[in-house]
mmCIF file of the C-alpha atoms, coordinates in Angstrom:
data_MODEL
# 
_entry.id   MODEL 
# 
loop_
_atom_site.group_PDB 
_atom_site.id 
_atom_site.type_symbol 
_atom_site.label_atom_id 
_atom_site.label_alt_id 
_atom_site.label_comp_id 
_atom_site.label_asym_id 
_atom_site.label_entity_id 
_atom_site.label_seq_id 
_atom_site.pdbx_PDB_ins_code 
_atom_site.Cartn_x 
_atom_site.Cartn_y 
_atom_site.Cartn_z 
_atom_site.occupancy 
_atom_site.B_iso_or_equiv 
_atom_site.pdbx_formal_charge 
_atom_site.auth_seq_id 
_atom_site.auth_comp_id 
_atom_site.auth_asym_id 
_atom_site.auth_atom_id 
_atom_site.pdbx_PDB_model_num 
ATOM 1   C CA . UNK A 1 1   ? 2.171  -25.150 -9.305  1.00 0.00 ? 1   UNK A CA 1 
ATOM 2   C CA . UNK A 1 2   ? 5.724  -24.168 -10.036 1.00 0.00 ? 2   UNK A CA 1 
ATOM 3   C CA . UNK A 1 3   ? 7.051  -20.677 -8.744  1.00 0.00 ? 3   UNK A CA 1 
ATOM 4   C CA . UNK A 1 4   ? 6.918  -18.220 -11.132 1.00 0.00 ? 4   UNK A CA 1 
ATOM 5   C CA . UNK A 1 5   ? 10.753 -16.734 -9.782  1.00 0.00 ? 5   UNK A CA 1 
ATOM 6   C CA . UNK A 1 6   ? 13.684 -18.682 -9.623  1.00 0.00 ? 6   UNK A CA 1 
ATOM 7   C CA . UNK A 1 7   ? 15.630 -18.580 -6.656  1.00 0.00 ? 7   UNK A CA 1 
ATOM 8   C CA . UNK A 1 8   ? 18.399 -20.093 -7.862  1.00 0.00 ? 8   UNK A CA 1 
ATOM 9   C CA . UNK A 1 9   ? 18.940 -18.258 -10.938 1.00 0.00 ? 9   UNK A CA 1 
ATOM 10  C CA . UNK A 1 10  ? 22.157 -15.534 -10.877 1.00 0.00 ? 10  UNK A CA 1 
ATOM 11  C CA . UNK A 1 11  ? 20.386 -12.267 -9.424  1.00 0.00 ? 11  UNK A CA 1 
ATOM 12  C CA . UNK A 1 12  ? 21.265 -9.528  -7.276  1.00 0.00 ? 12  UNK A CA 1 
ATOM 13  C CA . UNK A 1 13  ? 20.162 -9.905  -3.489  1.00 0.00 ? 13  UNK A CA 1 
ATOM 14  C CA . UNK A 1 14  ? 19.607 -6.491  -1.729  1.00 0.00 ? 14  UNK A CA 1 
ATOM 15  C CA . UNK A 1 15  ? 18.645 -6.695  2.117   1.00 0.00 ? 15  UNK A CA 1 
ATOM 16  C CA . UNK A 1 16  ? 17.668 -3.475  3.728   1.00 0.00 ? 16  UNK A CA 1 
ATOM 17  C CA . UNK A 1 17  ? 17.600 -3.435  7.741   1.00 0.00 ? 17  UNK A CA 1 
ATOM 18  C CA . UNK A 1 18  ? 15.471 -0.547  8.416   1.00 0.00 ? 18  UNK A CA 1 
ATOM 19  C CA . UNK A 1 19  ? 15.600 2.050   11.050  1.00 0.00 ? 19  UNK A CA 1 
ATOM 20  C CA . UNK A 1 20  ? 14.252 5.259   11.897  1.00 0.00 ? 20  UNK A CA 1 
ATOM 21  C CA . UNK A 1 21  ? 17.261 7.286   10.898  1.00 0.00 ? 21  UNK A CA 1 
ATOM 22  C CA . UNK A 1 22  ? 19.827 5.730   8.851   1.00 0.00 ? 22  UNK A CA 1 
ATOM 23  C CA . UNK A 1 23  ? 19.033 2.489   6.869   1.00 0.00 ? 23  UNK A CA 1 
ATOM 24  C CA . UNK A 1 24  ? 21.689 -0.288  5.987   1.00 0.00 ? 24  UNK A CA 1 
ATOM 25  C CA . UNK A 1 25  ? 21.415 -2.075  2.880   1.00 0.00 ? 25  UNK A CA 1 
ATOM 26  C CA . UNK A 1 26  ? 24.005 -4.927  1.525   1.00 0.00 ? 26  UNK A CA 1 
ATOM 27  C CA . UNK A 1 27  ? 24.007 -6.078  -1.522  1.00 0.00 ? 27  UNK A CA 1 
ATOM 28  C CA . UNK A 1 28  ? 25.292 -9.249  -3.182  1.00 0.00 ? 28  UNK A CA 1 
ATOM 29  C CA . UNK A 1 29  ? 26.186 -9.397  -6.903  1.00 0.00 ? 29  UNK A CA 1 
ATOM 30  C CA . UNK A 1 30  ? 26.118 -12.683 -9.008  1.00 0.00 ? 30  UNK A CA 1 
ATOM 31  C CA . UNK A 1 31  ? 30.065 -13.162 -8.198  1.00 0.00 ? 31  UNK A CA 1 
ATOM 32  C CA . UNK A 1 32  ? 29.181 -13.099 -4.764  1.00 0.00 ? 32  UNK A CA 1 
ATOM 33  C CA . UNK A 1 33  ? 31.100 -9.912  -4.590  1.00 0.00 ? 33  UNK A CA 1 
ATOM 34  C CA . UNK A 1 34  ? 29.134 -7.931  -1.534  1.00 0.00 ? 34  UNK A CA 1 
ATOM 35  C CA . UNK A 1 35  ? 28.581 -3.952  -0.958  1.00 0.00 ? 35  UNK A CA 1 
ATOM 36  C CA . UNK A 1 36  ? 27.414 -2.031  1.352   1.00 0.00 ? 36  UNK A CA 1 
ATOM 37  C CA . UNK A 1 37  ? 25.982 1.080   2.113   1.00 0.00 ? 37  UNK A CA 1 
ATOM 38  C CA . UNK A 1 38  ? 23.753 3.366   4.117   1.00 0.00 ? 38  UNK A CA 1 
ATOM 39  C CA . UNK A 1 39  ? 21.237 5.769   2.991   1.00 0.00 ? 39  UNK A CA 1 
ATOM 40  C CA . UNK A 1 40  ? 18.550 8.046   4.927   1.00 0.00 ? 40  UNK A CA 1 
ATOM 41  C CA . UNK A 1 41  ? 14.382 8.548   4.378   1.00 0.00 ? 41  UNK A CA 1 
ATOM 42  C CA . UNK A 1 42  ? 15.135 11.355  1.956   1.00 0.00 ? 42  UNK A CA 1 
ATOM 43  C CA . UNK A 1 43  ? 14.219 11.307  -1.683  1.00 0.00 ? 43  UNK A CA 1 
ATOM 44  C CA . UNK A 1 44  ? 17.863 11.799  -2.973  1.00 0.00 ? 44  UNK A CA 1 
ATOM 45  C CA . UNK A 1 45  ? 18.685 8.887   -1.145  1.00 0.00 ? 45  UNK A CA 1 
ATOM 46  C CA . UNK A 1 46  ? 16.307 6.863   -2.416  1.00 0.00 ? 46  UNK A CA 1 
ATOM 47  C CA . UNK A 1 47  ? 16.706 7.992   -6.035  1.00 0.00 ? 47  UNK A CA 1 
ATOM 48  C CA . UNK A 1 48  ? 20.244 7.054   -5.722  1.00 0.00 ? 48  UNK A CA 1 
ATOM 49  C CA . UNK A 1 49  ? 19.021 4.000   -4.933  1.00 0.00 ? 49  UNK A CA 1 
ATOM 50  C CA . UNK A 1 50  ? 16.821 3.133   -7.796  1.00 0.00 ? 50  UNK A CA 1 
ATOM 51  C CA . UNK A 1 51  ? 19.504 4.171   -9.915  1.00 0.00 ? 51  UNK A CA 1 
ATOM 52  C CA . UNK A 1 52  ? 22.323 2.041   -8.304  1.00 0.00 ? 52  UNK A CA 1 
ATOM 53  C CA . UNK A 1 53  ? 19.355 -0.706  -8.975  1.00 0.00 ? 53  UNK A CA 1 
ATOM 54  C CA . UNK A 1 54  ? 18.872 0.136   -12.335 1.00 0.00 ? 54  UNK A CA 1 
ATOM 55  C CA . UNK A 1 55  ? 22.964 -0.310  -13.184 1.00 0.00 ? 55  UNK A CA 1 
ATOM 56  C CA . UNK A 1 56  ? 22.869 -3.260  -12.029 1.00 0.00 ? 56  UNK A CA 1 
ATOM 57  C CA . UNK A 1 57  ? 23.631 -6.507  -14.735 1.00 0.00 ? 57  UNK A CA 1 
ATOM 58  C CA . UNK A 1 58  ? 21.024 -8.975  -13.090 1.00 0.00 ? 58  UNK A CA 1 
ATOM 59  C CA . UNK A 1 59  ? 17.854 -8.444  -11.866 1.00 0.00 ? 59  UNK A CA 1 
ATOM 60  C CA . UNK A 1 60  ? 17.380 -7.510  -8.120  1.00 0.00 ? 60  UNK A CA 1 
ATOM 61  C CA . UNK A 1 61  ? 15.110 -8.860  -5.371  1.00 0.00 ? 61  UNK A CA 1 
ATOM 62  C CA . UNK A 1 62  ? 14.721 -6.587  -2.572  1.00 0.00 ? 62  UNK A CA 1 
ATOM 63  C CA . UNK A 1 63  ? 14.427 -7.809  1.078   1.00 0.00 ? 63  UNK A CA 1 
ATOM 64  C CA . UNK A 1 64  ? 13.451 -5.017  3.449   1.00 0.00 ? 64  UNK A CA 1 
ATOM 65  C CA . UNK A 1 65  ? 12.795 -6.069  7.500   1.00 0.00 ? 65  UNK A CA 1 
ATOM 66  C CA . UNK A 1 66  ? 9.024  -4.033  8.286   1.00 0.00 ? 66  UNK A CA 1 
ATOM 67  C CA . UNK A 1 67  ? 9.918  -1.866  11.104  1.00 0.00 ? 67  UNK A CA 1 
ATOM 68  C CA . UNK A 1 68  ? 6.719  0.449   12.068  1.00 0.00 ? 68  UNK A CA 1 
ATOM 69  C CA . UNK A 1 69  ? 5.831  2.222   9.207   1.00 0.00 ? 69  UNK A CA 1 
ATOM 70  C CA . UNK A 1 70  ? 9.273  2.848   8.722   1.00 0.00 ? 70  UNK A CA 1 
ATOM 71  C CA . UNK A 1 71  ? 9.832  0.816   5.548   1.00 0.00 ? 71  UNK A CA 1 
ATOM 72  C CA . UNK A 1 72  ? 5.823  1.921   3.538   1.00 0.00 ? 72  UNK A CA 1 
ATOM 73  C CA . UNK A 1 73  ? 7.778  5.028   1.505   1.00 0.00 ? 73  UNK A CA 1 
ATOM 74  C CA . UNK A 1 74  ? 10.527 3.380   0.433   1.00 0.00 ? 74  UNK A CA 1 
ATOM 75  C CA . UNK A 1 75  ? 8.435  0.202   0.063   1.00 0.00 ? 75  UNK A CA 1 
ATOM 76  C CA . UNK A 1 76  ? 6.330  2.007   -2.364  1.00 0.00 ? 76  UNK A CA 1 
ATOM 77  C CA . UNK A 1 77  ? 8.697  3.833   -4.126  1.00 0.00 ? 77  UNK A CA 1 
ATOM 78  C CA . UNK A 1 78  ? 10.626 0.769   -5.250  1.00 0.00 ? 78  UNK A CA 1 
ATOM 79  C CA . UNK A 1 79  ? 7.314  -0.822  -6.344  1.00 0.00 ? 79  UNK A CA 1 
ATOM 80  C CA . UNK A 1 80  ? 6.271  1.944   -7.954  1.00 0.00 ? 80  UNK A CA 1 
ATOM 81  C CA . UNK A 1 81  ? 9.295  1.936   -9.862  1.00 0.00 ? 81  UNK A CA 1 
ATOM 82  C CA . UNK A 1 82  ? 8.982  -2.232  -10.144 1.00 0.00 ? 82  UNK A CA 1 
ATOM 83  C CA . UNK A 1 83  ? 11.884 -3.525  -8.822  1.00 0.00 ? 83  UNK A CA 1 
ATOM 84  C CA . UNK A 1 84  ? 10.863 -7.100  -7.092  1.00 0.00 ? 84  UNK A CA 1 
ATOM 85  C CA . UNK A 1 85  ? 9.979  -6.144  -3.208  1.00 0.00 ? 85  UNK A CA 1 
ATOM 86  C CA . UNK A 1 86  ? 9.457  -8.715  -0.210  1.00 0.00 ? 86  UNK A CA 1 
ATOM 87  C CA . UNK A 1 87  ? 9.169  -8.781  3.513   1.00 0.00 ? 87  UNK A CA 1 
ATOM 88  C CA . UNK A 1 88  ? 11.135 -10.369 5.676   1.00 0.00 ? 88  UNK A CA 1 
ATOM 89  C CA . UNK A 1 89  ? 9.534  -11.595 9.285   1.00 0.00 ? 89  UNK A CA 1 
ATOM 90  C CA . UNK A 1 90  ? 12.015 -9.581  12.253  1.00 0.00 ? 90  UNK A CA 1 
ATOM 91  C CA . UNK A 1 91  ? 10.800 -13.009 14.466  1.00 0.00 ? 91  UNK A CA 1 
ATOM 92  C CA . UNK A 1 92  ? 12.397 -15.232 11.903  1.00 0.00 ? 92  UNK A CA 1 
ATOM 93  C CA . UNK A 1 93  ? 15.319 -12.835 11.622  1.00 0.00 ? 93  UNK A CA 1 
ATOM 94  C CA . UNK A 1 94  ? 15.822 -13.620 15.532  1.00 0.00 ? 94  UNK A CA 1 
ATOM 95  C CA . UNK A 1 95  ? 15.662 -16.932 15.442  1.00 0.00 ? 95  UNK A CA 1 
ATOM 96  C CA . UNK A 1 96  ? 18.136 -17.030 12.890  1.00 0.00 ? 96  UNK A CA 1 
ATOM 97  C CA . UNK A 1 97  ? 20.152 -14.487 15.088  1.00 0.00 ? 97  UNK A CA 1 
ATOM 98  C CA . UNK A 1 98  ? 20.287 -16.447 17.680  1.00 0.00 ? 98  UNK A CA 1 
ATOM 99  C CA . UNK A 1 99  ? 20.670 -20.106 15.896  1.00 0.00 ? 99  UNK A CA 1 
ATOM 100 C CA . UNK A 1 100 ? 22.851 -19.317 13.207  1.00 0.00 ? 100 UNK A CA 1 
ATOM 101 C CA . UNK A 1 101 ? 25.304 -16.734 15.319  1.00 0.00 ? 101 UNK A CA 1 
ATOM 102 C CA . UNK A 1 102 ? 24.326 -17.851 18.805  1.00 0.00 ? 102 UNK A CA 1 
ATOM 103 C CA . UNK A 1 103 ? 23.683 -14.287 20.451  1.00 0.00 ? 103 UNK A CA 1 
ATOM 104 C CA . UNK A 1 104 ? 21.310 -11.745 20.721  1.00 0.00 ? 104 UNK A CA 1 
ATOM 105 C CA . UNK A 1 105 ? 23.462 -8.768  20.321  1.00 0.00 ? 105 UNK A CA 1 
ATOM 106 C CA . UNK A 1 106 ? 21.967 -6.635  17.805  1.00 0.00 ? 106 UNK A CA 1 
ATOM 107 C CA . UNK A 1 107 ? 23.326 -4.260  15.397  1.00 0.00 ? 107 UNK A CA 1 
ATOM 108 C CA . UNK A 1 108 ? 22.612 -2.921  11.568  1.00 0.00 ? 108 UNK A CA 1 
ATOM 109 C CA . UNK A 1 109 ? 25.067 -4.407  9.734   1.00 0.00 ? 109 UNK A CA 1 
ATOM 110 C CA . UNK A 1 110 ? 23.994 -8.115  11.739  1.00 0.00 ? 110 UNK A CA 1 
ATOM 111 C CA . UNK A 1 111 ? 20.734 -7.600  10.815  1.00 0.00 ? 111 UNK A CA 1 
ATOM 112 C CA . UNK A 1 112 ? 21.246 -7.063  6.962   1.00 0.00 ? 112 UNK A CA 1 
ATOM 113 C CA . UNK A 1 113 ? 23.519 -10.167 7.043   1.00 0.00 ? 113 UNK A CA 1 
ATOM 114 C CA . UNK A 1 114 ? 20.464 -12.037 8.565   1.00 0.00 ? 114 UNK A CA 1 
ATOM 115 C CA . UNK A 1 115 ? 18.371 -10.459 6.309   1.00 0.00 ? 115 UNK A CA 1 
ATOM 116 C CA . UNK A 1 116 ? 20.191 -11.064 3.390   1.00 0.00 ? 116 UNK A CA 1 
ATOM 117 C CA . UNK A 1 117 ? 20.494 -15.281 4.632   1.00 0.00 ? 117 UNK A CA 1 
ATOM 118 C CA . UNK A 1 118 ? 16.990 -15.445 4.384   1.00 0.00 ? 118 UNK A CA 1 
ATOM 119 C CA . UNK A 1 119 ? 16.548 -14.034 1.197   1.00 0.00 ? 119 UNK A CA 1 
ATOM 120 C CA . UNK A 1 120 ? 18.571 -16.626 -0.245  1.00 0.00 ? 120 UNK A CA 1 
ATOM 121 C CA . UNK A 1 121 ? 17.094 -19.181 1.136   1.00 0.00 ? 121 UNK A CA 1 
ATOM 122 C CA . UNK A 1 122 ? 13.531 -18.077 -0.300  1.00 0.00 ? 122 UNK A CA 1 
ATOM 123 C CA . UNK A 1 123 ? 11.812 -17.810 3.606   1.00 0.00 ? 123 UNK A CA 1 
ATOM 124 C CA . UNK A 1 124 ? 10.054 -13.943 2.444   1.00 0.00 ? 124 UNK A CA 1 
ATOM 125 C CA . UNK A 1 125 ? 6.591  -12.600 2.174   1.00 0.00 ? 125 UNK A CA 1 
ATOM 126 C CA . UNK A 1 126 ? 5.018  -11.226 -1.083  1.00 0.00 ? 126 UNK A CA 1 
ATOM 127 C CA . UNK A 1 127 ? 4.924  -7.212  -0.321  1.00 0.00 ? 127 UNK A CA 1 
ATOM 128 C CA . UNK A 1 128 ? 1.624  -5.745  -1.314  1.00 0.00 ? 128 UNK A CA 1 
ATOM 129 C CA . UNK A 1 129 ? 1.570  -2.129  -1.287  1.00 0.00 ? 129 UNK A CA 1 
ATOM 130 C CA . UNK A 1 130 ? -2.060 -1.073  0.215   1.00 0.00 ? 130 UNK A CA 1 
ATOM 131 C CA . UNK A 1 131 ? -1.779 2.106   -2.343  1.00 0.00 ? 131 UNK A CA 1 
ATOM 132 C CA . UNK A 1 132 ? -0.882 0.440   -5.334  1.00 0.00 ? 132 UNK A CA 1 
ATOM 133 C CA . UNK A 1 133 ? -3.377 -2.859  -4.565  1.00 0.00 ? 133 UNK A CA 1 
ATOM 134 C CA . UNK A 1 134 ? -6.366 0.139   -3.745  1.00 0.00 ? 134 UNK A CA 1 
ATOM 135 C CA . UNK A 1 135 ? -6.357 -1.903  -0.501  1.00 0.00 ? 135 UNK A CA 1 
ATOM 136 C CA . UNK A 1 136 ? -6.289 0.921   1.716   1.00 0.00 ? 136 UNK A CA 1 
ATOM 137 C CA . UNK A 1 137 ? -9.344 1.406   2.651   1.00 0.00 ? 137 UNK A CA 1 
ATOM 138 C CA . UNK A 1 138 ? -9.660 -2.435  4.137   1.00 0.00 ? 138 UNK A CA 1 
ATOM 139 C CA . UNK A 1 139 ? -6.967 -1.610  6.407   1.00 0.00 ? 139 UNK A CA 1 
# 
């Protein structure tokens, strides 16, 4: 069965490295024309956010790294608001850390470029929010 998103088809590719204090997100436009910008866990932040996402001419996958439960209130915010969300693994972020820029050093803006590679390339995870899927309770 075919996939029902293209992931060659012109979009705009957010990756969001997330932290405890400050997140990182870059973003790549259909011109390959990249931005970048940081943003906090507050809810002016994040409505900034949606509404950067909502100016924008294509439509936007999200990639967001899962770091503790860091990442569930802004995960759920931008599904609430259904904007196209997916995980990225942080062990296949590594590898690619360490293959594709041979080293280990570690820093935000790395880790959104890493992040960003492998949204490209399609290697994500479907994000189901437990709220919005009434999952909870099986967790």
């Amino acid at each position: 069965m075919a996939s029902e998103s293209d992931p060659i088809a012109p979009r705009t590719w957010i990756a969001i490295d997330i932290a405890k204090g400050v997140n990182v997100a870059l973003v790549e436009h259909p011109d390959r024309r990249r931005q970048r910008f940081r943003f906090a866990h507050w809810r002016d932040d994040y409505d900034d956010l949606v509404k950067f996402q909502c100016g924008c001419t294509a439509p936007c996958r999200i990639a967001l790294e899962p770091t503790s439960d860091y990442h569930r209130t802004l995960a759920y915010r931008l599904v609430s608001e259904r904007f196209d969300v997916v995980l990225e693994s942080s062990v296949a972020g590594a590898r690619l850390r360490e293959a594709a820029l041979n080293s280990r050093d570690k820093n935000d803006s790395k880790d959104a470029q890493v992040i960003l590679r492998l949204l490209k390339q399609g290697m994500t995870q479907r994000y189901c929010d437990p709220l919005v899927t009434r999952t909870h309770d099986l967790q």
